[in-house]
N, C-alpha and C positions, 0 to 999 in steps of 0.2 A: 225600710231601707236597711241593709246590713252595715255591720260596723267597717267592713273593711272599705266600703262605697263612702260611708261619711265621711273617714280620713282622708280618702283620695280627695272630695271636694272641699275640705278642711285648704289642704296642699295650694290649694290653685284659685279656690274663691275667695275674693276679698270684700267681703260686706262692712263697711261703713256707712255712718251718719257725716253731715256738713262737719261737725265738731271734729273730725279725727279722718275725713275725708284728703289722700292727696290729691292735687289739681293736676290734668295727663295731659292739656293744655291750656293756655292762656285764656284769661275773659271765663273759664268754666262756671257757665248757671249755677245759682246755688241750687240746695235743694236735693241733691241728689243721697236714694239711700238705697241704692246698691250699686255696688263696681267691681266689677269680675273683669282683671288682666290675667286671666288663667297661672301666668308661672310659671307655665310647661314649658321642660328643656325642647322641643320639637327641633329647635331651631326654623320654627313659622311664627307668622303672627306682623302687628307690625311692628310692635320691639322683640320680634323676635323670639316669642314666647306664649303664642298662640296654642286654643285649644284644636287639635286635629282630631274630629269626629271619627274620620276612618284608623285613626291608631290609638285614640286614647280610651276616651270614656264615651261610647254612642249614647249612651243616654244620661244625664245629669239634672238630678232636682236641686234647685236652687234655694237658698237661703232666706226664698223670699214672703211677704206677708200675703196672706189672701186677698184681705180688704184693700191693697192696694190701688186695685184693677175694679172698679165697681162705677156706674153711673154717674155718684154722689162726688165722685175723686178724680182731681186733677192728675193728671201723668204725662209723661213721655220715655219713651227708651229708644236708645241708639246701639248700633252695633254693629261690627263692620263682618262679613264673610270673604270669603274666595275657594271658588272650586274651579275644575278644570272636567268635574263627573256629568254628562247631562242625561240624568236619569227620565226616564218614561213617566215614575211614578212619583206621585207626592211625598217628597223629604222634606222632616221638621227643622227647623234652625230654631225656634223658639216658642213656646204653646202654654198656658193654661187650662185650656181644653180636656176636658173628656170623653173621648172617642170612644169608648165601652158601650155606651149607650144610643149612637147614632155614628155612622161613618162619614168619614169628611168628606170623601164625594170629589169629583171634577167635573168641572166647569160647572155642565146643569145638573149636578144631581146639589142638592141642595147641602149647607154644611150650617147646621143650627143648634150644634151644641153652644152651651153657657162656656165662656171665656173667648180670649183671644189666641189666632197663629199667626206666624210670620212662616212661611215657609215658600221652596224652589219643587217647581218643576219644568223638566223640559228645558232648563239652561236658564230657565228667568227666575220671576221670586213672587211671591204672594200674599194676602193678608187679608184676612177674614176674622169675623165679628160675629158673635150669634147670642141669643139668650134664651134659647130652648124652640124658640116660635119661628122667630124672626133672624133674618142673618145678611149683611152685607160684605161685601170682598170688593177688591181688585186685584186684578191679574193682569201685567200688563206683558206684552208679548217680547220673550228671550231677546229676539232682534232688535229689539230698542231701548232694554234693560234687561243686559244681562248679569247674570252672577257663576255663568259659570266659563267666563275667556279667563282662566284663571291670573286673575287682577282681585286687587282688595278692593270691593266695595261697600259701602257705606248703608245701610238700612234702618229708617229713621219713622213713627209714628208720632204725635202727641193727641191728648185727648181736651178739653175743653169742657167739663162738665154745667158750665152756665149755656154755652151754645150748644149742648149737643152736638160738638163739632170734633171731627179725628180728620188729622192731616197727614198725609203719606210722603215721604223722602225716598230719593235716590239719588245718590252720592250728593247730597250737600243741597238739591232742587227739589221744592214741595211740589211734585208731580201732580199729588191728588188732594180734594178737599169732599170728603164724605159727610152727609148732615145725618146721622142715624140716631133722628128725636122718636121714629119709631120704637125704640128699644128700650126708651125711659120709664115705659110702666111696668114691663119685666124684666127685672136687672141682669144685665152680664155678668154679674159677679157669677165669679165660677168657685166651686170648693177645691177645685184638682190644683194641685202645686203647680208654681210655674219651673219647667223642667228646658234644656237645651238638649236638643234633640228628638229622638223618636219617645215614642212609650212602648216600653218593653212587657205591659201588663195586657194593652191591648193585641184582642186575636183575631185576627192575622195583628203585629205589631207593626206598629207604623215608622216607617225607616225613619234614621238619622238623616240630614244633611249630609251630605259627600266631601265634606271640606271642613276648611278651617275657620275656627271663629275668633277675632280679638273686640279686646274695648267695648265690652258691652257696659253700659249705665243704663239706669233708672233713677228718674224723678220723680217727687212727689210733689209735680206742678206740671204745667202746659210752659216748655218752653220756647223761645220765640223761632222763627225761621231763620236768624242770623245766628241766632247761639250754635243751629244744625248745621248752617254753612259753615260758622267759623272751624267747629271739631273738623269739619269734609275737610278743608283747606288744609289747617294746620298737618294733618294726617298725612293725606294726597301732597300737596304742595304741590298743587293747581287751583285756578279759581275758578267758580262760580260763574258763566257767561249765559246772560240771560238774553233774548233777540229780542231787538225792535222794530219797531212800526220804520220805514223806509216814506220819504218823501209823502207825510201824512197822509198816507192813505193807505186804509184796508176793505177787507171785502168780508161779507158774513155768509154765512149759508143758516138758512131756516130751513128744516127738513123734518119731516114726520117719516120716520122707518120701514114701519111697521112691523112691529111686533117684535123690533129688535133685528131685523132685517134676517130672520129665519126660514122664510118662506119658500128660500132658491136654495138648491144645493147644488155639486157637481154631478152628482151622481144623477140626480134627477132633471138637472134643469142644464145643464152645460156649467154651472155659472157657479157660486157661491152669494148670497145674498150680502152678505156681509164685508167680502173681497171687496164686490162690485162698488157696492156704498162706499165704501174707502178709497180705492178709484175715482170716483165720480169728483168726490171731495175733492181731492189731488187737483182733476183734473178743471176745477172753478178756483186752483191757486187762493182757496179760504185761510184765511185768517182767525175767522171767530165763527164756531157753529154752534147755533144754537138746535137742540135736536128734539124731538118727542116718539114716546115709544121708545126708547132706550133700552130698556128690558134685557139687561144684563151683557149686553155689547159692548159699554162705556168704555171698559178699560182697555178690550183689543183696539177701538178703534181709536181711541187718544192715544193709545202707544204706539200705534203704527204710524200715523198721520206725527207725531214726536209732540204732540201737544199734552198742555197741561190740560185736569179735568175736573171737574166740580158736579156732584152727584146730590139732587135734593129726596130727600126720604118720602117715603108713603107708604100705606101699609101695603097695598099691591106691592110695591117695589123692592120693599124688604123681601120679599117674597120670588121674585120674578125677576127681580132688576128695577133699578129706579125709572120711571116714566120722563121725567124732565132730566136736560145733563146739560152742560156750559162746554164749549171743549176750545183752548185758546192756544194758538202760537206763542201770545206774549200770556207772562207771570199773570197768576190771579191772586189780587191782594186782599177782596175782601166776598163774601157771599150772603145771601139775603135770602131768606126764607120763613114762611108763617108757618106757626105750628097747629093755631088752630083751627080747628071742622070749617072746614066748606060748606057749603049746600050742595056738593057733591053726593057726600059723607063722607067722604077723608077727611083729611090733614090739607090744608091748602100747597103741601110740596105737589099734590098730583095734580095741581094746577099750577101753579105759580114759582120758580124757582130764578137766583137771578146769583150774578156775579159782578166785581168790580175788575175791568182790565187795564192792569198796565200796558200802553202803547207804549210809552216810552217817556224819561226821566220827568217828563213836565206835561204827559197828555194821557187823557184814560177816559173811559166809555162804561159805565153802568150796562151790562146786558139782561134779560130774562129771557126763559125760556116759558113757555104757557100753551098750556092744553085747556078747553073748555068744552062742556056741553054745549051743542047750539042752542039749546031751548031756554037755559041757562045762565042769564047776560050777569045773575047777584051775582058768583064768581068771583067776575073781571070786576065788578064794580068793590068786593070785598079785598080785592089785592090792589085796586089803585089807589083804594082807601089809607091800605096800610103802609103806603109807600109814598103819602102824598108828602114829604119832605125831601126824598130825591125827585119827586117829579119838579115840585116847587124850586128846586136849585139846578134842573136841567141846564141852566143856561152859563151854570160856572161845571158842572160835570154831564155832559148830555146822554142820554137813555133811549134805550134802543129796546122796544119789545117786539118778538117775533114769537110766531106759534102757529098751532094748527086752533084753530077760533069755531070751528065747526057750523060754520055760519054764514052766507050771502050779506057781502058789505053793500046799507044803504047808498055807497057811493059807484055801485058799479049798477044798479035796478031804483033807485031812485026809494024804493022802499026797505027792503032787507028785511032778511027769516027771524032777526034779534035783535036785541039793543047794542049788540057788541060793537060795533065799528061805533053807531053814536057816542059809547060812551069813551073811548080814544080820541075820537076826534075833539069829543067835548072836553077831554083832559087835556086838548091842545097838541095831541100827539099827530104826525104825517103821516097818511100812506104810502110808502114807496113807492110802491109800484103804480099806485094813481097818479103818483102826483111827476112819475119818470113816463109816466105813460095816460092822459088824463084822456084818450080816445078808446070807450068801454069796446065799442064795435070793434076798430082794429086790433085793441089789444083785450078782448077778454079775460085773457089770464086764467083761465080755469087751472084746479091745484089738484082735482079729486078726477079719480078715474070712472065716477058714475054720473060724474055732473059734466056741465059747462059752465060753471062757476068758477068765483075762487073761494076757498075757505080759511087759506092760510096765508100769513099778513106777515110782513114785516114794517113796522111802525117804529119813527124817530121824533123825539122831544130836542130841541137846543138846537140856537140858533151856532154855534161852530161846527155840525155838520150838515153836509150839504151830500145830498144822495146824489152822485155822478151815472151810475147805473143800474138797472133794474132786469134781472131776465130769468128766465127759468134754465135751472140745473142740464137739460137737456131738450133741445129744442122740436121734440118730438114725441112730446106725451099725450098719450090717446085718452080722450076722455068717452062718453055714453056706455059706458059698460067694458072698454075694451082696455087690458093693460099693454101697455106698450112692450113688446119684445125685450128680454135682455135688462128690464130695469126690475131694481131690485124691490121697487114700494109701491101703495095705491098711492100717493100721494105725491104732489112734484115738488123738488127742491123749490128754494127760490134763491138767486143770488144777488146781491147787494153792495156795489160800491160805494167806500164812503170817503169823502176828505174830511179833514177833521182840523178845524181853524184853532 
């Protein structure tokens, strides 16, 4: 870095410790060691004194520690943008990363350099995670978080190094909850400085941001979702309005994708595979979907659909996209996930992932999402094991497991391809759909496009909910080999009313 680039971020960077830190609003988390109010006369910013990418400095290294940003270390940072530019191509707002040696890529091409970006494309904003192998993101679609209607918005992550957990903010709302425990045997610590904006070293260099940035902090802690709303508020001076469950009841969807619903395109199929699933959604008015096959969909389709999301790790997933995903209307407050080996050979994320949902001030529902081999029933029997304290208190918080089970329930043939349905039932959990529909003959239920079976289940524990209805996604799905017209998976939704006492 030249002398005359340090003075410039001398001018405008203000790096403090808690001891000599000033507070920019009320209630401020301690903990904080860096704070960058830029200083710049622009007349932007929200006091006015914003750094503007397109006139100032497009690229700037920050004052900050390596070891910050590493597995082993708590964090958070916040920091607000606004642009009015919606560029085509990936623009940095903030990065660790070194792209020299691998390029960040969109959507599918993969971005698995060591460290972390925050960055906009296409009028929205993004944030991706990698440690040379392995790499997670979310990208959530311009349309339902934008950053570039030029307005100040709020961009907010924290990390959780005991849970292997990063949480994603948009304006003051923990949109997303990422578990990326794949990542903890090769660290993300990255050696490349943490810089705002593009990098001028890489070639082709990788653009700035379009806009302007204020208020940027970092912690050296995970701090809470109220500390992230309180700065949104104070800032904005609006609140925070989170939606509730209406006349206790909601509706779930269990759906296996497949493949990440990539299979239909327009070009090729009339359709979009991915569109159409978001549709469908819509169109069964869900509330809580629990999904399998995820594979890297998660974020367009909870941002479309305006839902928050919860993504469980595995190593396929790091890779492709997570397999299991939670994706909810109302707030998710808490998530649940094993990290150790399966009898798959994963990580029991590629089986087993679950979330706590807020319904609202005084009611909430445990969900999972679960994928299984059918041949396979230790599994299921290895995640009811590990959760047998929410199962045991169903009846003060009730649990809801749906998934694709890969397996003929003893309750629909009197025998069954697995122990899997035995061993729910025997955990005292319901079948929906038997128990909304307990005539096998009239209601077969088949879920698989090669069977007349069902394989996919949606199952409830506790007695304060009461399953009101039971029906498939589309009342026309072809099974013996044949896929049904226009639908976008082998697989049928299933959808699921619930009251909730």
């Amino acid at each position: 870095m030249n002398k005359a680039l340090k003075s410039t971020i001398l001018l405008f960077i203000a790096v403090c410790f808690l001891a000599s830190c000033s507070q920019k609003y009320p209630d401020s988390p301690e903990g904080v060691v860096l704070k960058a109010d830029f200083n710049k006369e622009s007349g932007e910013g929200l006091e006015k004194r914003g750094l503007d990418l397109m006139k100032d400095e497009a690229s700037t290294e920050l004052a900050a520690d390596k070891a910050w940003f590493s597995n082993k270390k708590d964090f958070s940072v916040s920091v607000w943008v606004k642009s009015e530019s919606q560029t085509s191509d990936t623009t940095i707002i903030l990065s660790n990363a070194d792209f020299r040696t691998k390029p960040m890529g969109i959507y599918g091409n993969r971005r698995l350099n060591k460290g972390i970006s925050l960055y906009s494309y296409k009028g929205g904003w993004g944030w991706n995670i990698g440690n040379g192998n392995l790499h997670y993101n979310y990208e959530p679609v311009a349309e339902k978080q934008p950053v570039a209607d030029n307005k100040w918005h709020q961009l907010a992550f924290t990390y959780s190094s005991k849970d292997h957990e990063m949480r994603l903010y948009y304006d003051g709302d923990n949109k997303a909850v990422l578990h990326i425990g794949d990542l903890r045997e090769n660290d993300f610590k990255s050696d490349y400085p943490l810089r705002i904006g593009g990098d001028s070293i890489t070639s082709p260099p990788y653009r700035s941001f379009q806009g302007t940035l204020d208020v940027l902090n970092v912690w050296a802690k995970t701090i809470s979702s109220e500390d992230i709303q309180n700065e949104f508020e104070f800032y904005s001076k609006t609140e925070v309005n989170e939606p509730e469950m209406e006349d206790d009841i909601f509706t779930l969807v269990n759906w296996n994708i497949w493949h990440g619903g990539t299979h239909y395109t327009k070009e090729k199929d009339g359709f979009d595979g991915i569109e159409r699933t978001i549709e469908l959604i819509e169109n069964a008015d869900a509330d809580i979907v629990l999904m399998q096959e995820t594979y890297g969909a998660g974020s367009r389709i909870s941002s479309m659909l305006g839902f928050y999301y919860y993504e469980a790790s595995s190593a396929i997933g790091a890779v492709w996209g997570a397999n299991l995903s939670v994706m909810s209307r109302f707030p998710i407050d808490d998530v649940y996930m094993i990290e150790e080996a399966s009898n798959y050979g994963k990580n029991y994320a590629f089986n087993n992932g679950g979330s706590r949902i807020r319904l609202s001030d005084n009611k909430g529902v445990i969900v999972f999402s679960n994928w299984y081999n059918g041949r396979k029933p230790e599994d299921l029997d290895g995640a009811l094991s590990a959760w047998t304290g929410l199962i045991e208190n169903a009846e003060e918080t009730p649990l809801i497991f749906g998934g694709d089970y890969n397996s003929v329930s003893h309750l629909d043939d009197g025998i069954g391809e697995s122990g899997h349905s035995k061993l729910m039932t025997g955990a005292e959990f319901t079948d929906s759909y038997r128990h909304v529909h307990p005539d096998v003959e009239s209601h077969p239920g088949y879920s698989f496009h090669t069977s007349t079976r069902r394989i996919d289940y949606i199952y409830f524990k506790g007695n304060k909910l009461e399953a009101i209805e039971v029906k498939p996604i589309v009342p026309n799905f072809k099974g013996i080999g044949e896929l049904t017209p226009g639908y976008p998976s082998d697989h049928l939704g299933i959808v699921a009313r619930f009251k909730i006492n």
